[in-house]
N, C-alpha and C positions, 0 to 999 in steps of 0.2 A: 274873342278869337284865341284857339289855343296857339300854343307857340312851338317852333322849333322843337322837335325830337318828342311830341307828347302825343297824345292817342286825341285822335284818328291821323297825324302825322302828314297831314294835308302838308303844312310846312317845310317836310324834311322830315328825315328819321333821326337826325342826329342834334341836339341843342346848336351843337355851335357851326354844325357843316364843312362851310371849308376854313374857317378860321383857323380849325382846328388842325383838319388834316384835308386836302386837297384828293379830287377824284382821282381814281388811275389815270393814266393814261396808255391806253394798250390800243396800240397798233396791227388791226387784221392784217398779217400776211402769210404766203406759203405759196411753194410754185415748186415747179421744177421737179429736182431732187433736196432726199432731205439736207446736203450737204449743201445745197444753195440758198437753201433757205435758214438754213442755219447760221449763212454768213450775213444774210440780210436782218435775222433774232439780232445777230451781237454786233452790227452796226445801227439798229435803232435804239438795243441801248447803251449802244455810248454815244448816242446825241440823245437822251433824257428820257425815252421811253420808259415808262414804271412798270409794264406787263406784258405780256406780252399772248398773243390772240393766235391761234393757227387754224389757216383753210387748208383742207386736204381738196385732192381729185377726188371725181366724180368716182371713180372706180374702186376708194377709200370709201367713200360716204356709201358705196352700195356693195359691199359683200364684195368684189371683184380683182383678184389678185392680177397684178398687169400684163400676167400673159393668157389672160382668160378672153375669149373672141370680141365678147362684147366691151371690152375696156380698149382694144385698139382707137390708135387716135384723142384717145384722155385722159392719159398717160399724164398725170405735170400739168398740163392744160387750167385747171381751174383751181389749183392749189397743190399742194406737196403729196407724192404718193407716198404712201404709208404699209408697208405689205407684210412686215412683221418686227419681232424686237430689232432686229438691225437695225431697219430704217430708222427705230426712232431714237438707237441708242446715237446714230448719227444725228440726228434732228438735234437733240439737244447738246451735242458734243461742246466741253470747257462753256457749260450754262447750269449752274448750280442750284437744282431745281427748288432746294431747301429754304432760297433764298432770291426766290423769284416766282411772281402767281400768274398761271398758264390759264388760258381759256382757251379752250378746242372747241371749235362748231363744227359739231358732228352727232349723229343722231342715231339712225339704225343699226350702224357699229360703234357706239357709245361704249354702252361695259367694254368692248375688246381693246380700244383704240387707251381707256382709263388704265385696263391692266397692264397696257405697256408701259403707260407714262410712270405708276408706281415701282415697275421694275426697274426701269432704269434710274427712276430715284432710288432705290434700295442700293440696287450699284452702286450709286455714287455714295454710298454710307449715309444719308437722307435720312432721318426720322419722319415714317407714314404720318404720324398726329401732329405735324409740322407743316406738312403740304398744304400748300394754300389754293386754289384756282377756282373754276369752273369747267364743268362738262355739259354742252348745250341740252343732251338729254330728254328734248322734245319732241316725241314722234307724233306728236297729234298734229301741229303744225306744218307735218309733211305731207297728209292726207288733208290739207285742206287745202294747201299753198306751195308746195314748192316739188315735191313729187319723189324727193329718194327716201322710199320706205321701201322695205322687202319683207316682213313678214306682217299677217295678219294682223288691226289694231290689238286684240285683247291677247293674243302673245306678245305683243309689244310691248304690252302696258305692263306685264308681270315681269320681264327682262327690265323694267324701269324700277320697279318696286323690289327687287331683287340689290338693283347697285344700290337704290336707298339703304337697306336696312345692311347691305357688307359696307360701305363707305362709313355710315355711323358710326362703325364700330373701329375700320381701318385706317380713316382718312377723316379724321371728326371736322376739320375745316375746311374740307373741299365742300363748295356749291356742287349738290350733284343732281340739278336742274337748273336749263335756263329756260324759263317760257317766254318762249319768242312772238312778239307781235312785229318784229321787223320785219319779219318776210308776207303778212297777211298784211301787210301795209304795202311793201313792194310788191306784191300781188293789186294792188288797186283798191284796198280797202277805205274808207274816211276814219277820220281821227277815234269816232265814236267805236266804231265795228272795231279800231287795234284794240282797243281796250277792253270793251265788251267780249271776245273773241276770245283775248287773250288768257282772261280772267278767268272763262267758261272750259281753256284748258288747264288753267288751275286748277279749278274745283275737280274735275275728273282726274286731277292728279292725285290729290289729296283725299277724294276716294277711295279708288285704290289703293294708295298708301293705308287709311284706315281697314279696308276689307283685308287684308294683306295681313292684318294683324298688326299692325304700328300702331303707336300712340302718337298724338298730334305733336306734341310737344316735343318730343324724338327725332322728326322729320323736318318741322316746319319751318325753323331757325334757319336752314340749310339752303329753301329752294330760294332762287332768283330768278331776275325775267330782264329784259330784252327787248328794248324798245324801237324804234323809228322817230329820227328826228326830220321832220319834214318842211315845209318851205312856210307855213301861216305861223309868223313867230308866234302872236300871243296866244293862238290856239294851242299850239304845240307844249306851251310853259302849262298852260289849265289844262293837259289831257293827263301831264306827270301828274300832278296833283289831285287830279282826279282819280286816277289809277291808282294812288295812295291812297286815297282816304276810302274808296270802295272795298279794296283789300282789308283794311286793319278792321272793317266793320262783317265782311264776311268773315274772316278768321274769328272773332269773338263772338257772333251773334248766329253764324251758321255751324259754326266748327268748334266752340266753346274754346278758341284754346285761351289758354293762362299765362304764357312767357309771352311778353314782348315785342320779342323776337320773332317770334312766329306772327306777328300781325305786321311787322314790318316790311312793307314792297322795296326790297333793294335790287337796282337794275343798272346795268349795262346798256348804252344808247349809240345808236351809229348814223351817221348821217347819211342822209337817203340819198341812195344810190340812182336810184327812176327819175329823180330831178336831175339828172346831171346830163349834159348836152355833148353831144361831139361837132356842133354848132360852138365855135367860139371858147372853144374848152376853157382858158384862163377865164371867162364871167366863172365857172364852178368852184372858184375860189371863193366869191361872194356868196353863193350859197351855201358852201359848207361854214364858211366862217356864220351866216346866221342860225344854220340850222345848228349849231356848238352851240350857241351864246343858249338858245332858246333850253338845250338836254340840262347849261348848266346851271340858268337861272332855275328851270324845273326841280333839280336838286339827286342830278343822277349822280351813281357813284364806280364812274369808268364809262369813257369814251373814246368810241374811234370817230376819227376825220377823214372821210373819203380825200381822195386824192385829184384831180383836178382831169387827168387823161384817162378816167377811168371806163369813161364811154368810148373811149377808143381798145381799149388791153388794161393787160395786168401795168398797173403803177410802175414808173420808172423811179430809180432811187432818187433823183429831184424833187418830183411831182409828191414823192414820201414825208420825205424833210418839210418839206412848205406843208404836208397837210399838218404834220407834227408840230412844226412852230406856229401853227394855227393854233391848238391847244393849246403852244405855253405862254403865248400874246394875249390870253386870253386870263391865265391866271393870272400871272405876274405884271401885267401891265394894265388891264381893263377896268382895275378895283373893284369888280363886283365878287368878289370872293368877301369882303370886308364885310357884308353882314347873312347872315346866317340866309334870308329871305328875305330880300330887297323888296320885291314885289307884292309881298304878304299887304293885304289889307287894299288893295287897286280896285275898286267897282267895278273894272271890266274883267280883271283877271276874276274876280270873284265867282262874277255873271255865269262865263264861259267855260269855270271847274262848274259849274253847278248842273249846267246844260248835261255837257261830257258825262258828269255821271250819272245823270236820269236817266240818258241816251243809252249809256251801259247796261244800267239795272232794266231797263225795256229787253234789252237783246237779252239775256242772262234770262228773265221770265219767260220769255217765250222759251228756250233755250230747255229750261226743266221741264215747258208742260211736254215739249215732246219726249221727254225718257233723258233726255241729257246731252252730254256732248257727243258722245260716241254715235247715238245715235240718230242729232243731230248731221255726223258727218258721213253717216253711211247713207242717210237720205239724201243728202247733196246740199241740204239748206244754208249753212254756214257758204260755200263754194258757190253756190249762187247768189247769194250778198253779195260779196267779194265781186264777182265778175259781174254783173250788176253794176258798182258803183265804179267799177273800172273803164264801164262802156260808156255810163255817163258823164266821165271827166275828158274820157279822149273827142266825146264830141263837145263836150266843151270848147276843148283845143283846137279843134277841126274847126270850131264856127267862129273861132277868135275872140269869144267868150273868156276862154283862161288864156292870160299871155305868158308864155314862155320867152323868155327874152332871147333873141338871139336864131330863134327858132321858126317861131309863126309872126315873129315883131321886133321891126328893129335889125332886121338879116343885114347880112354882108353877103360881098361875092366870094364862095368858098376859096379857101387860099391855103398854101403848102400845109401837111398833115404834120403836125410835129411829133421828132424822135420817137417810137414807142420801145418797150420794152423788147428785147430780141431775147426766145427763150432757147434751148441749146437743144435741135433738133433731135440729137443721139440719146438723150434721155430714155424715150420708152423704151430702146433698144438694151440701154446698160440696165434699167430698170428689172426686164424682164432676164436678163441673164444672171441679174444679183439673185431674182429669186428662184432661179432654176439651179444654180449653187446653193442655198440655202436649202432646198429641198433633198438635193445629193450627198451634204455633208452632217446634216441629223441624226439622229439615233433615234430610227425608221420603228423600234420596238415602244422606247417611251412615246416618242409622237402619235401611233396609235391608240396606245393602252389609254394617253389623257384624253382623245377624244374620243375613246368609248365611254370614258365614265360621265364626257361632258354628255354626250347622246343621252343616257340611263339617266342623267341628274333631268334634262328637256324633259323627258315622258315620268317623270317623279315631280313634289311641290319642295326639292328639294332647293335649294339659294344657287344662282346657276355663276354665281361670283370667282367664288374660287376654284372653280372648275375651267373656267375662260383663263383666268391666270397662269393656271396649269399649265394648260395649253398653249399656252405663249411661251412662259417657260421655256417649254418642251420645243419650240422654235416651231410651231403652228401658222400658218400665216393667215394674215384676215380674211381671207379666199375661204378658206377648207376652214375654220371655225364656222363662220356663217353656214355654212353647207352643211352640218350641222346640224344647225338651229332650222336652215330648211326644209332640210327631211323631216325633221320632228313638226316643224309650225306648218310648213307650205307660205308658199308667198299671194301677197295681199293681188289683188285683181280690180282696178278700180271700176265700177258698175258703168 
């Protein structure tokens, strides 16, 4: 059996894991305004938070500045609005981005939402080949699973390959992908389909990346992924594992590449959200606390801990704290950090990586005889797995086949709702007046000129990077760059 940090990396990526050095710990959050979530950044870390993770609104994630018709009402709602450099030089206000690794989950405003973050690092006097983080950067996963895309896939996919090859060069240690199989798992997928799925949007990553003109070895270092920690421990510990060793054999046997690093699956794991009850909310303490144990016996490197009210609202700063000291109960007191891969060498753990990845490489074959992933997802096949094995679980549930504790077994008589979080009604309103100022006090001349040249770079193969930069610059808001990008692409239509 090979061992810790060696190829196929079944074990781990890293010899010693956490002996060595210990996982993130980055805390998803963002609500509001960026000024409230900023207070919520610099209160998780100073109770031990290592990262720190941002949800934007719905109206961020899709082109939709907050006074635009269809952003009423989602405003703040599902995460922090973001509408241009202000908000975020707010967001990260007295947070020193030089010396702190940011993860944005965000997808179709990806490049815009990156060029802000760089600006306002440059502000702060930040050296760009210092920045450390991740930008979630996967649109495939939106078109299968979760549904804020707005432009076409194959304009999407060159606006991906585009911040690849500007980050290379400006940002050498930002992750600038995360392939997420955590949302095609909250979507209702089984353990084998996140992996299999997830993979199958890798390859089409890395595709394009090669068609694009990259060398493998240039890009590959860089991407990451994104997992689902979900409730069948020992499955969950053999799906990481398996999801490694699949990886490090595609990279070298599909993709020849040569560094290491590029065959190494490093990922980010959060704990599933779809298991979590507004039956009995405090049991969701036990499940996230298993579903952690499981991402970190797997050998993930950064974790979030759902929060316990989270079926009810956005986390209260209590329900925060407890999901946090959930992770550090877990390093510092649990001793399973003490050897690299406790679990290495288990006949069941073995069995069950082994399954996982046949199961994978089934899906993945079919997967190329029909032309690939994309085209996989414009037929619907991948999206009908998924909903598929999501009809088959809930009647599981429904026949009392799967027990959810608390839920379909084992009930109480529902009793007072506790505390939730109260979010500050006037938000969309100050939101939408911040950027009705921001637009009035501009220099109406530069803000043009850079989004003609972003327009003319759209309809050229020219790198749409510095161009989006510009245009933030120039105090563009993420409304009217997208707008943009959708005159030139048109927006996706799902069949």
């Amino acid at each position: 059996m090979n061992k810790p940090g060696e190829f196929p990396f079944t074990r781990g990526i890293y010899r010693d894991m956490y002996r060595a050095r210990l996982w993130t710990m980055r805390q998803y959050a963002g609500f509001g305004s960026a000024e409230e979530s900023n207070q919520r950044y610099r209160y998780l870390l100073s109770q031990g938070t290592t990262g720190l993770s941002v949800a934007f609104d719905l109206p961020t994630q899709m082109g939709l500045d907050p006074d635009h018709p269809l952003a009423g009402g989602e405003v703040g709602k599902v995460g922090v609005s973001i509408a241009s450099l202000a908000d975020m030089e707010l967001l990260f206000e007295q947070i020193p981005l030089e010396q702190v690794s940011t993860s944005m989950t965000i997808n179709s405003t990806a490049a815009i939402l990156l060029a802000l973050y760089v600006l306002v690092a440059r502000g702060q006097g930040a050296n760009g080949r210092k920045l450390n983080g991740t930008i979630q950067n996967d649109i495939l996963k939106e078109y299968i699973a979760r549904g804020t895309y707005i432009y076409p896939p194959r304009p999407a996919m060159r606006i991906i390959t585009d911040l690849f090859a500007w980050a290379g060069r400006e940002v050498p240690e930002w992750n600038t992908i995360s392939i997420s199989g955590y949302h095609i798992r909250e979507a209702g997928s089984t353990a084998v389909q996140e992996v299999a799925f997830t993979l199958a949007d890798a390859i089409a990553y890395v595709e394009a990346a090669l068609a694009a003109g990259l060398a493998i070895d240039s890009f590959a270092p860089r991407l990451s992924f994104f997992f689902n920690a979900h409730n069948n421990f020992f499955e969950e510990i053999a799906k990481f594992r398996a999801a490694r060793r699949l990886w490090a054999r595609i990279m070298k046997e599909r993709f020849a590449a040569q560094d290491p690093r590029s065959m190494m699956l490093r990922f980010h794991t959060q704990t599933a959200g779809s298991t979590l009850t507004a039956q009995q909310p405090e049991v969701n303490v036990v499940r996230t606390t298993l579903q952690a144990l499981a991402a970190v016996l797997g050998g993930t490197q950064s974790l979030h801990t759902n929060s316990q009210d989270e079926a009810l609202g956005l986390p209260t700063e209590h329900a925060a704290r407890i999901a946090l000291r959930t992770q550090q109960v877990i390093a510092y007191e649990s001793g399973v950090t003490a050897e690299p891969d406790p679990l290495g060498g288990s006949e069941y753990i073995e069995k069950l990586t082994g399954e996982i990845e046949r199961g994978a490489e089934d899906y993945i074959a079919r997967i190329d005889k029909m032309g690939g992933t994309l085209r996989a997802i414009e037929d619907g096949y991948i999206q009908r797995e998924i909903q598929n094995a999501a009809y088959d679980y809930q009647q599981k549930v429904e026949r009392g086949e799967a027990i959810v504790v608390g839920m379909n077994k084992f009930q109480e008589q529902p009793s007072a709702t506790p505390p939730g979080f109260k979010m500050d009604p006037t938000i969309e309103r100050r939101q939408i007046e911040r950027v009705r100022d921001l637009r009035s006090g501009r220099d109406a001349a530069i803000w043009a000129a850079c989004l003609a040249e972003l327009e003319k770079a759209a309809r050229s193969t020219d790198n749409l990077m510095p161009h989006v930069l510009a245009c933030c610059a120039a105090k563009a808001t993420v409304g009217e760059i997208s707008d943009v990008l959708r005159k030139v692409f048109g927006e996706y239509q799902e069949s």
